[in-house]
N, C-alpha and C positions, 0 to 999 in steps of 0.2 A: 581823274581816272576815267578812262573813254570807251564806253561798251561797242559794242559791235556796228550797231546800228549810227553813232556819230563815224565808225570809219566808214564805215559803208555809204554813208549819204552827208559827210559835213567835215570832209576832209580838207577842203576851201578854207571853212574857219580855223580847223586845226591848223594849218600850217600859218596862214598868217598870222594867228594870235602867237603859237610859238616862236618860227622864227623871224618877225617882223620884217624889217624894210619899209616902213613907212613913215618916209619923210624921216624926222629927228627920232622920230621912236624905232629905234635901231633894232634894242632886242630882243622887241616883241611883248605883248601885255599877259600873255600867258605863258612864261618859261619853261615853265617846269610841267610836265605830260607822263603818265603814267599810261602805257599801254599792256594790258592784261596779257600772258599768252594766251588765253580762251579765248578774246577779243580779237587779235590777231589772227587765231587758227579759222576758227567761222570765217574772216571775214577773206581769206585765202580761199575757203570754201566756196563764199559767195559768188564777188567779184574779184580777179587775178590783178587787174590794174588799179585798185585799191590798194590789197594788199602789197603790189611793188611799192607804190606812195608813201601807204606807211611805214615799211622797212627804211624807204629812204628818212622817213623823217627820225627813226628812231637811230639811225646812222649819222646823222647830224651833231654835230657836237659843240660848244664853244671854241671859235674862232676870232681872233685882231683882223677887222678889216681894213683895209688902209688907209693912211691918214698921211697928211703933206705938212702934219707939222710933231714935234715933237715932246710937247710939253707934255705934263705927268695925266695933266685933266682929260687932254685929247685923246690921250692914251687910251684913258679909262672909257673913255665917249666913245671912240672905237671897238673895243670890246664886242662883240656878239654872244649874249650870257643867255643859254638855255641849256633843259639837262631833261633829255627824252629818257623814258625809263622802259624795261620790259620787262614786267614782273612774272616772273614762272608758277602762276597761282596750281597749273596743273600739278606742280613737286613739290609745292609747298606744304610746311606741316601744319601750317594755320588755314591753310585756304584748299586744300586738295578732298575730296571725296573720297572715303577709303570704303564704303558700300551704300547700298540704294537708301535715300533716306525717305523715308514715310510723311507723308502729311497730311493724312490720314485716316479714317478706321482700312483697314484693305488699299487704298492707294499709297502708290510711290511716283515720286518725281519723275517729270518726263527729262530726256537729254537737256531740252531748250530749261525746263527749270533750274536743273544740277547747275548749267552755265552761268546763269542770270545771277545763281546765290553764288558763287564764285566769284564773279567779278563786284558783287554787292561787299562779299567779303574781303576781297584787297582794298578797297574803300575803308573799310572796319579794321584792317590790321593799322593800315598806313594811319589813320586817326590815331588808333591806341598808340601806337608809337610815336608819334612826333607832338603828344601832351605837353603844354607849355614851352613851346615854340613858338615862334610867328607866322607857321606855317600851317594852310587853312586846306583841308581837304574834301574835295568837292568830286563828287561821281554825278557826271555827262552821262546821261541818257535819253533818248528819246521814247522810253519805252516806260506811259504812265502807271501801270502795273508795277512794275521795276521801281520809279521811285515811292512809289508807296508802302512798297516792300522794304526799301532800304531807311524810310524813314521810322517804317511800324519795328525792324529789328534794330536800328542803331538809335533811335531817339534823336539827339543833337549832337551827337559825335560826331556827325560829319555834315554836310548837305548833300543834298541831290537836288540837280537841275536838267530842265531839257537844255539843248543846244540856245534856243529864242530868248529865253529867261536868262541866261547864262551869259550871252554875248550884249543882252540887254544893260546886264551888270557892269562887265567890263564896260561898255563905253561912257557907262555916266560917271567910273574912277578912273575916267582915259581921255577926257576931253580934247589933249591936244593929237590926239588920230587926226589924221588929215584925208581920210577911207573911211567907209563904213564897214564893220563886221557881216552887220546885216545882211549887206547887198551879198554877202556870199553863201546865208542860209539858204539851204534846202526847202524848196514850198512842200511840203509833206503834210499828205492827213491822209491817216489809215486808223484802220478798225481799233478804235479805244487806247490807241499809240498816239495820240498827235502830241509833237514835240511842244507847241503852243501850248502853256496855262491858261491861256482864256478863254472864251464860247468858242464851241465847234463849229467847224466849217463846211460846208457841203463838199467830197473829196472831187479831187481833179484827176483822174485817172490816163495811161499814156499805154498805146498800144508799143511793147517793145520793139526799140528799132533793129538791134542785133543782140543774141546773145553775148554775154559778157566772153566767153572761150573765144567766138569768130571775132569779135573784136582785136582780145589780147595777139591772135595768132595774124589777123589783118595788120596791125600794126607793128609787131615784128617783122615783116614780108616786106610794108612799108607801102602796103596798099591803101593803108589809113594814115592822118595824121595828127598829134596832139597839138593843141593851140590853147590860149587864154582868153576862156572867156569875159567880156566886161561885159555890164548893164547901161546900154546906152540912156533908158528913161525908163519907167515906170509907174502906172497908175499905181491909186491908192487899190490896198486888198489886194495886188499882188496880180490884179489881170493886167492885160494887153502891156508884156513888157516888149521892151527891143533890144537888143544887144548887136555884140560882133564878138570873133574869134580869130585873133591873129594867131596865124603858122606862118612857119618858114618853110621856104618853097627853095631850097639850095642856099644862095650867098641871100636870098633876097627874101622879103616877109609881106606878107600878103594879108591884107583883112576881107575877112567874110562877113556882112551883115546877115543878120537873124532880125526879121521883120512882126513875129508874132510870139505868143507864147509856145507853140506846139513845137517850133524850130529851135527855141531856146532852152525849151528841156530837151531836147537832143542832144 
């Protein structure tokens, strides 16, 4: 289950863990994704080119990719098996707010709290219901208030993880990745939010390059353009990385080097 804050800043991982392409592991070490509508609606709020991403990803479905042979096994090997989900916690009758709730003497929850126990609570529905299955439900957040919250009202019903912790998991039940998850985490550290379980970090702050609006509306125009970023090298602790950024520039693709950290979060 994925709060706001991994669409917004760790959409990288969402998509390669859902719908893989890496090497043999076709598809993907995380299948199955649950996207809250609360989750979604903020993150429309947010950021607009997020919010397209994750529509696309929730649009994604199980697909046969193609294969040159026809045996029953390759069949299966072919297969692309994932199942995005968007749960309507807003109209739900397990997860929906039907007036302000107190917490308490004189105070009531603010908007940002109403949302947070919301998607806390599709977490907590999706547990109760899939009791004694093989199926493990786990709420993504980066936001350590959140999972302290989901761990003081659910107990062991479910887990909560940040993004770090979480793709940490996955790769040590995933060995034959032939990529690292890693290299596509978000370097984040904010006010008593840090996705990282470990010692805090001194925060790395980034004067904005463009609103996220001039962006979306540059890049419709086609005055901007999207590419993929890769991690050419980096130190340990996450300073002085280098990358590049292929676009396509017409018939033809074009790489851009990124020489320091402040170009690469760009």
């Amino acid at each position: 289950v994925a709060d706001t804050n991994v669409l917004l800043h760790n959409l990288d991982v969402l998509e390669k863990a859902v719908l893989g392409g890496d090497g043999k592991n076709i598809s993907g070490v995380m299948p199955n994704i649950v996207i809250p509508q609360t989750a979604l609606m903020e993150c429309r709020s947010n950021r607009l080119t997020a919010y397209d991403r994750a529509v696309d990803l929730l649009r994604s479905v199980t697909r046969e990719l193609p294969t040159t042979t026809s045996t029953t096994q390759s069949k299966q090997e072919s297969i692309q098996r994932h199942c995005p989900i968007l749960f309507p916690d807003q109209n739900h009758a397990a997860t929906a707010i039907l007036q302000k709730r107190q917490i308490g003497a004189g105070s009531f929850a603010t908007p940002n709290d109403e949302n947070d126990w919301r998607i806390r609570r599709v977490a907590h529905y999706l547990a109760e219901n899939t009791k004694g299955t093989n199926l493990k439900v786990v709420l993504l957040t980066d936001d350590r208030a959140s999972r302290q919250m989901a761990r003081q009202e659910s107990g062991s019903l479910f887990e909560a993880h940040s993004v770090a912790s979480w793709v940490k998991l996955l790769e040590q039940a995933n060995p034959q990745m032939t990529s690292s998850l890693s290299d596509l985490i978000a370097n984040l550290a904010t006010n008593g939010s840090r996705g990282d379980e470990s010692a805090d970090v001194e925060a790395v702050q980034y004067v904005p390059h463009l609103e996220s609006s001039d962006l979306s509306v540059g890049m419709q125009q086609g005055k901007y353009q999207r590419g993929t970023f890769r991690v050419v090298s980096q130190a340990s602790g996450g300073k002085d990385r280098i990358g590049s950024v292929t676009v396509r520039n017409g018939q033809e693709r074009v790489a851009v080097a990124l020489s320091n950290q402040l170009q690469c979060n760009r």
